[in-house]
MARGUPA-559318 format. One record per residue (C-alpha): residue number from 1; residue in one letter; z, x, y. Coordinates in nm, 4 decimals, m for minus. Each point is the difference from the previous one (the first is absolute). Example, Ala and Ser with C-alpha at 12.3 -4.5 7.8 and 13.67 -1.06 7.14 Angstrom:
<pts>
+-----+------+----------+----------+----------+
|  nr | rest |        z |        x |        y |
+-----+------+----------+----------+----------+
|   1 |    A |   0.7800 |   1.2300 |  m0.4500 |
|   2 |    S |  m0.0660 |   0.1370 |   0.3440 |
+-----+------+----------+----------+----------+
</pts>
This chain:
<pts>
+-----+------+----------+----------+----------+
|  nr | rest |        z |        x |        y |
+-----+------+----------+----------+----------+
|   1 |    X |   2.1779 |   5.1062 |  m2.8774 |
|   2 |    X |  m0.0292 |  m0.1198 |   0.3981 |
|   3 |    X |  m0.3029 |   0.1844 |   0.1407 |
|   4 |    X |   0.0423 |   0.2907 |   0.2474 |
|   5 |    X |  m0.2595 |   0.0548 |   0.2291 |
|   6 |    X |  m0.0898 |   0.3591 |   0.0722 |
|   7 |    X |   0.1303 |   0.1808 |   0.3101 |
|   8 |    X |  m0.1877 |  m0.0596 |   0.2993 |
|   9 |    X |  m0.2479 |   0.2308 |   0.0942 |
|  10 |    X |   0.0744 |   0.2864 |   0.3049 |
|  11 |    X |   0.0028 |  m0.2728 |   0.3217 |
|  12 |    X |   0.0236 |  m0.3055 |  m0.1573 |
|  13 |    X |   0.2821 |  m0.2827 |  m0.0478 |
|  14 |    X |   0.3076 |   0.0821 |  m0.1582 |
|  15 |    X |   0.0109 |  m0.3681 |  m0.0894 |
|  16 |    X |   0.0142 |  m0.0271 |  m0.3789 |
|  17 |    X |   0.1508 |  m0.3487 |  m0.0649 |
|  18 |    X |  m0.0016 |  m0.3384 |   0.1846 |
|  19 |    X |   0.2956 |  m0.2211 |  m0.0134 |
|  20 |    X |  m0.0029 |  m0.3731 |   0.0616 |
|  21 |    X |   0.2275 |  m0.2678 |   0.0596 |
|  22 |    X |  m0.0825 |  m0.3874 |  m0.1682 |
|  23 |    X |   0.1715 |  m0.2513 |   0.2380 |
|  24 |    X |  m0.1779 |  m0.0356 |   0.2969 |
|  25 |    X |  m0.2503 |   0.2577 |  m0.0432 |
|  26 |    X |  m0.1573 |  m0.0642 |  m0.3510 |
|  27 |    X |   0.1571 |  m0.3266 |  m0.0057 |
|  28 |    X |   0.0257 |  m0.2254 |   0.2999 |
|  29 |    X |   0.0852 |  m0.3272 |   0.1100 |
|  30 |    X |  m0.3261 |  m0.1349 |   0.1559 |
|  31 |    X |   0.1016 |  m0.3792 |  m0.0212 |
|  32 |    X |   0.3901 |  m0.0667 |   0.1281 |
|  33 |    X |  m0.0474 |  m0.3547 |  m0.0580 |
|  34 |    X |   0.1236 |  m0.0882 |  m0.3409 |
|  35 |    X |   0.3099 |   0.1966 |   0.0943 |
|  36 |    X |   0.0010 |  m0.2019 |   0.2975 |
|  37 |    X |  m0.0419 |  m0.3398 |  m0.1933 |
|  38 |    X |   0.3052 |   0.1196 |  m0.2426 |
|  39 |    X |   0.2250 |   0.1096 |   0.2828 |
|  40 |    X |  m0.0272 |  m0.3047 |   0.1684 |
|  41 |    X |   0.0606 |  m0.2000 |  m0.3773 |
|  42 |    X |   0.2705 |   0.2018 |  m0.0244 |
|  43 |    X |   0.1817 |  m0.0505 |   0.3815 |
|  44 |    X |  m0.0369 |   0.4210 |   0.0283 |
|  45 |    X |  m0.0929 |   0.1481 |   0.3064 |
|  46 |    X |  m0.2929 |   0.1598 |   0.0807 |
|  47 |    X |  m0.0232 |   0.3174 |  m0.2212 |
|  48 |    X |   0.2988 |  m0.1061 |  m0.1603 |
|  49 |    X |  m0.1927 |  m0.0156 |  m0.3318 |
|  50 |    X |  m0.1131 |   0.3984 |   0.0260 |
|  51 |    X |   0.3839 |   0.0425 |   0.0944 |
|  52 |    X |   0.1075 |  m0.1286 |  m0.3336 |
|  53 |    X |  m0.2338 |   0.1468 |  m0.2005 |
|  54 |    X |  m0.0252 |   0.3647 |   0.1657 |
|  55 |    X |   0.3131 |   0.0503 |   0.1974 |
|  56 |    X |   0.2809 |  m0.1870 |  m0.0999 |
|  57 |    X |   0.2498 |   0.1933 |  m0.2558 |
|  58 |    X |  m0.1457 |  m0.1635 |  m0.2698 |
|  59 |    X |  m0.3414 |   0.0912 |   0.0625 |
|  60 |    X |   0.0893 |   0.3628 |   0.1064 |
|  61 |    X |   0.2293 |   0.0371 |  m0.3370 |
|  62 |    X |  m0.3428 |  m0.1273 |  m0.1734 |
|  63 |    X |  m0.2000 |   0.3208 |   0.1807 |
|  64 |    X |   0.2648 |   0.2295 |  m0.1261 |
|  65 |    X |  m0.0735 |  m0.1071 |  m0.3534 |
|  66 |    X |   0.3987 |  m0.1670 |  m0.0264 |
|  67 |    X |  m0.1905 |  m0.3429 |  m0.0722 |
|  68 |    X |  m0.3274 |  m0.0938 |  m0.1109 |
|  69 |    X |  m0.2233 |  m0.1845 |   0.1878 |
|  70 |    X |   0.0811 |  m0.3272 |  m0.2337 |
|  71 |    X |   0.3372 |   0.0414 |   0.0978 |
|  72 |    X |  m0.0782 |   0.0091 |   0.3519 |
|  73 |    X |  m0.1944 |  m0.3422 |  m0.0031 |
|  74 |    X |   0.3233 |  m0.1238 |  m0.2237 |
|  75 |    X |   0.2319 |   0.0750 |   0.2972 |
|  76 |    X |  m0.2381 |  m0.1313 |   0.2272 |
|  77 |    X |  m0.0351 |  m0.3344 |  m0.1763 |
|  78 |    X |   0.3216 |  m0.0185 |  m0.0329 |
|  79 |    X |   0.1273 |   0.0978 |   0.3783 |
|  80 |    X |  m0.2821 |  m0.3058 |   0.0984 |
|  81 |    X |   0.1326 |  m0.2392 |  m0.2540 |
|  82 |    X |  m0.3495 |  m0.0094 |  m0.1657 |
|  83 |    X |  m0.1022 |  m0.0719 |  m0.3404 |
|  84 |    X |  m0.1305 |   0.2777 |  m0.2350 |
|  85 |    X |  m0.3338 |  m0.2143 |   0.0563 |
|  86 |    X |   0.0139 |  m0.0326 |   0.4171 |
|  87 |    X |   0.0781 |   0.3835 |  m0.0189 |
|  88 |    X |  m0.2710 |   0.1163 |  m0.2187 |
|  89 |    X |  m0.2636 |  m0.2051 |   0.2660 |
|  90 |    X |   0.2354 |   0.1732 |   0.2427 |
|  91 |    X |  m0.0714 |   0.2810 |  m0.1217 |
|  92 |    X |  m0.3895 |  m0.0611 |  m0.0293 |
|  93 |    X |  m0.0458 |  m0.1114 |   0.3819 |
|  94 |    X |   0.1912 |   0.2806 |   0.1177 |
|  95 |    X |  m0.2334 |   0.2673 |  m0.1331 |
|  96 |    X |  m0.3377 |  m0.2472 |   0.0494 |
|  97 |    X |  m0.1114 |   0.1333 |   0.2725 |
|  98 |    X |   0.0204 |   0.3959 |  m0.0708 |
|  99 |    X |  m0.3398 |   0.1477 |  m0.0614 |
| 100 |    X |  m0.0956 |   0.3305 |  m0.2028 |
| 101 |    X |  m0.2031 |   0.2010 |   0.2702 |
| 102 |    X |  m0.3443 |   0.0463 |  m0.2500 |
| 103 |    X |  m0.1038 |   0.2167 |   0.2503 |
| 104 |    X |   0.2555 |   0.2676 |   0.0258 |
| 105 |    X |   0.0054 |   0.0142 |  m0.3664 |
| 106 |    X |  m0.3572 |   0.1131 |   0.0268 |
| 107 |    X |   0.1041 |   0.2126 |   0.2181 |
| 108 |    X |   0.2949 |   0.1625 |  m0.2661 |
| 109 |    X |  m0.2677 |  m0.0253 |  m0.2595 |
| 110 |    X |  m0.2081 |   0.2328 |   0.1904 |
| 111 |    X |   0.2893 |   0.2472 |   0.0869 |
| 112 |    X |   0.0990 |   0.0311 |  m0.3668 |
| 113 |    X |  m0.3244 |   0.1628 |  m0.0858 |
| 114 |    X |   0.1252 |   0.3109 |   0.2690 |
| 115 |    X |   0.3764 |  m0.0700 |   0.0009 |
| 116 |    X |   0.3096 |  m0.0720 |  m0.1276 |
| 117 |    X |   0.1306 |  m0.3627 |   0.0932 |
| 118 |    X |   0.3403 |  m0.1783 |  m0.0542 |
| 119 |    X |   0.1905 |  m0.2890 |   0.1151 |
| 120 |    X |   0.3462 |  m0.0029 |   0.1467 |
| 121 |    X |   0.1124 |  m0.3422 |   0.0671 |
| 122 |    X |   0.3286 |  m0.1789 |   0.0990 |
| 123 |    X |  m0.0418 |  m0.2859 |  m0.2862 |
| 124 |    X |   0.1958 |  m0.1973 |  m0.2876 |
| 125 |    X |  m0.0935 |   0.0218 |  m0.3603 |
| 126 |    X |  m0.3268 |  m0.2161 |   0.0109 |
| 127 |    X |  m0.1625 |   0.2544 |   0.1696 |
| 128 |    X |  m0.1335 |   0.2487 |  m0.3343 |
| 129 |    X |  m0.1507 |  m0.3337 |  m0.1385 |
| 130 |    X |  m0.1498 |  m0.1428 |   0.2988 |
| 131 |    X |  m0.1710 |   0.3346 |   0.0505 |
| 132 |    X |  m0.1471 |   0.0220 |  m0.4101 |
| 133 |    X |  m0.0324 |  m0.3939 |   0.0517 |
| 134 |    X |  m0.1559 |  m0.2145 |   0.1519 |
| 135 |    X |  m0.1199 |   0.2515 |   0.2929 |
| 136 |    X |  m0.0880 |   0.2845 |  m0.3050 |
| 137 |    X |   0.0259 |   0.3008 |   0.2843 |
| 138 |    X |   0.2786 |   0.2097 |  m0.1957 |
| 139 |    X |  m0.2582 |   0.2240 |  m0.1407 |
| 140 |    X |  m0.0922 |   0.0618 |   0.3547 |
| 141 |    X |   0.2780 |   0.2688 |   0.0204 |
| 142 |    X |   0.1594 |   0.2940 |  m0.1045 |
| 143 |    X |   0.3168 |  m0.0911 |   0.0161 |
| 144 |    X |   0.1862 |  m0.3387 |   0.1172 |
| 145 |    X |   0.3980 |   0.0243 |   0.1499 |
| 146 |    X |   0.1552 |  m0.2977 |   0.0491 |
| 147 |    X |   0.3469 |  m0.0629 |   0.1497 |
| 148 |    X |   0.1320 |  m0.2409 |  m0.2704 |
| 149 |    X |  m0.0965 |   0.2911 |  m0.2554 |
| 150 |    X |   0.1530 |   0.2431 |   0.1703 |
| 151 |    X |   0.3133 |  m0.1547 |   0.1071 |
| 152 |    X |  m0.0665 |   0.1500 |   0.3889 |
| 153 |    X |  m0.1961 |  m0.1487 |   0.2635 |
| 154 |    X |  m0.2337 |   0.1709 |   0.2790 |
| 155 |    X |   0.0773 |   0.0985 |   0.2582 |
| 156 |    X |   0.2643 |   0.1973 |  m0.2212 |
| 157 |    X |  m0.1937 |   0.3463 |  m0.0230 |
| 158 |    X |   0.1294 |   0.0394 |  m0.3552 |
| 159 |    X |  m0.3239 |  m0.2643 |  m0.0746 |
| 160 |    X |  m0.2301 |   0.1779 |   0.1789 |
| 161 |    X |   0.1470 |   0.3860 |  m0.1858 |
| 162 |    X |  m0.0417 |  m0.1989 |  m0.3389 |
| 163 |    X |  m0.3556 |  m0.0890 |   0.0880 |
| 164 |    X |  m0.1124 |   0.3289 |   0.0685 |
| 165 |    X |   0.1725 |   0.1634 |  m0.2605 |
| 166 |    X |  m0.2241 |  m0.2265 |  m0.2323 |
| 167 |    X |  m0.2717 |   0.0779 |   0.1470 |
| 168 |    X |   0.0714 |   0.4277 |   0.0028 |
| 169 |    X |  m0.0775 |  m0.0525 |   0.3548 |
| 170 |    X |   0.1766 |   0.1946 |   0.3238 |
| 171 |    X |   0.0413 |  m0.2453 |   0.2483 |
| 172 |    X |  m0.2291 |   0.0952 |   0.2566 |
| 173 |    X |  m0.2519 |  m0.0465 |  m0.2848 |
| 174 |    X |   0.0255 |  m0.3764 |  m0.0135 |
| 175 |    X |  m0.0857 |  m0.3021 |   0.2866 |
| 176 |    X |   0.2532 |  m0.2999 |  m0.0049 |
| 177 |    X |  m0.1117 |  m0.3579 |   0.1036 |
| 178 |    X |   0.2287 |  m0.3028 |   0.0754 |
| 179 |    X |   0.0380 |  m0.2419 |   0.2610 |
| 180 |    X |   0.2950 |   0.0249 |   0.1174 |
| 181 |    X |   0.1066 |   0.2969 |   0.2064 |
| 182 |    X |   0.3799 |   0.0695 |  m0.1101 |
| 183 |    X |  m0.1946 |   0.0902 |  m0.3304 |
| 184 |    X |  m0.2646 |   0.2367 |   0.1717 |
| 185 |    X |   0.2988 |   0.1767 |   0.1954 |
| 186 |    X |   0.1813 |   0.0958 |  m0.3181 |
| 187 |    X |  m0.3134 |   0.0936 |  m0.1526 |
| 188 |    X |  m0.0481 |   0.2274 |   0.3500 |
| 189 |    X |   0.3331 |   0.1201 |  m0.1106 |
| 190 |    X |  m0.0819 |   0.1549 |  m0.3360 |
| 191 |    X |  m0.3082 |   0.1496 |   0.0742 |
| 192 |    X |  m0.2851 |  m0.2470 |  m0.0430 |
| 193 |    X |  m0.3080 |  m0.0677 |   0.1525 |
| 194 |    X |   0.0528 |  m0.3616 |   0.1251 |
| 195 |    X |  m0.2053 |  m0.3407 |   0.1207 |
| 196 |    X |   0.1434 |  m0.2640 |   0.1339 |
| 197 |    X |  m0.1940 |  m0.2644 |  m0.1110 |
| 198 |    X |  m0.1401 |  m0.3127 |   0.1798 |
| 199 |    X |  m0.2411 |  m0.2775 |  m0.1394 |
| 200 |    X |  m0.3563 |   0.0710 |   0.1358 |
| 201 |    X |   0.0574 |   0.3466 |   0.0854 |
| 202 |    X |  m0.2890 |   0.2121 |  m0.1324 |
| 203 |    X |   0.2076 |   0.2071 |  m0.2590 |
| 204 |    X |  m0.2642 |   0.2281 |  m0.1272 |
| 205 |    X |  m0.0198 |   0.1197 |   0.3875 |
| 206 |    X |   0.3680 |   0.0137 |  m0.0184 |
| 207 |    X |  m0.0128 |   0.2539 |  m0.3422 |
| 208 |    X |  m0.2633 |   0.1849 |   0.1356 |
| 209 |    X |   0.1897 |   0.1316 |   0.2958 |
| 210 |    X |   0.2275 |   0.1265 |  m0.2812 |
| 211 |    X |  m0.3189 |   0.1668 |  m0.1439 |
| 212 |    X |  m0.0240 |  m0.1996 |  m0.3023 |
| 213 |    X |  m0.3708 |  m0.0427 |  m0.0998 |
| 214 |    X |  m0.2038 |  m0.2588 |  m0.1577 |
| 215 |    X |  m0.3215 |   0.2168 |  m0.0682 |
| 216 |    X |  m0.0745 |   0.0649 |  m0.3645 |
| 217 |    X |   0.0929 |   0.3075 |  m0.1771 |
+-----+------+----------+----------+----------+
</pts>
């Protein structure tokens, strides 16, 4: 059973449940390098790696859950004329340099003991996993949506409906946060409470202006 926060006292936030995307916000690329180093292996052009993986129709059909992510990185292989072996250290440098953001799961940790949180994140079928293992943050939240699952990717508001139905939450009783602002504006859309988020910016400031609060109970 998901815990449900009471209702806010007379003046205070209606915000109830925080929701929070993984690439680029809890996950980011800090270190472009080794995707660097393999694009230039590989005679791709700059960014052509993240085009591959993320937004060719291979890698979007693997975020709507019609291929797994293993099947993904077979097509890729295979489009590159790589070996099963040059793909899986492929594979390996093109995800070295993303780093878990320690901090801002702190951060979640701390929110948890006052709120509902989730995750809804445009991702193929190694996300679940990842999350249990090796970063071991999935207990961090309520509830965690993920395209591949769901066959539907943000900024589709059907994701964002699903998420709060999950949660028993009204919209304007839940904060999204994501990075990229085609997201935020169909999260607008529906109802939510939204930040667009930047690396650095001082998100507790950010939540506060929603009225979200950090003191104990």
């Amino acid at each position: 059973m998901h815990h449900k926060p009471d209702p806010p006292a007379a003046g205070s936030s209606a915000i109830q449940a925080i929701i929070f995307d993984v690439g680029g916000v809890l996950l980011r690329t800090e270190d472009r390098a080794p995707r660097q180093q393999w694009e230039a292996k590989l005679g791709l052009p700059p960014g052509g790696a993240e085009a591959l993986v993320f937004n060719s129709t291979m890698g979007q059909q693997a975020q709507c859950g019609a291929i797994s992510e293993p099947e993904l990185w077979r097509w890729i292989g295979s489009h590159l004329g790589l070996t099963a072996e040059e793909t899986a250290a492929f594979r390996t440098g093109f995800w070295a340099g993303d780093r878990l953001d320690r901090s801002l799961v702190a951060l979640i940790r701390q929110l948890k003991e006052r709120y509902q949180t989730a995750v809804i994140s445009n991702y193929a079928s190694n996300l679940r996993l990842e999350l249990t293992d090796p970063f071991g943050i999935a207990d961090a939240f309520d509830e965690i949506i993920i395209s591949c699952e769901e066959k539907i990717m943000k900024p589709d508001p059907e994701i964002f409906h699903r998420a709060l139905r999950r949660l028993g939450r009204a919209p304007a009783e839940a904060v999204f946060i994501d990075d990229f602002q085609h997201n935020i504006d169909a999260a607008t859309a529906v109802g939510l409470a939204t930040i667009h988020y930047r690396a650095g910016m001082d998100l507790p400031h950010a939540l506060a202006q929603l009225g979200v609060s950090f003191a104990g109970p």
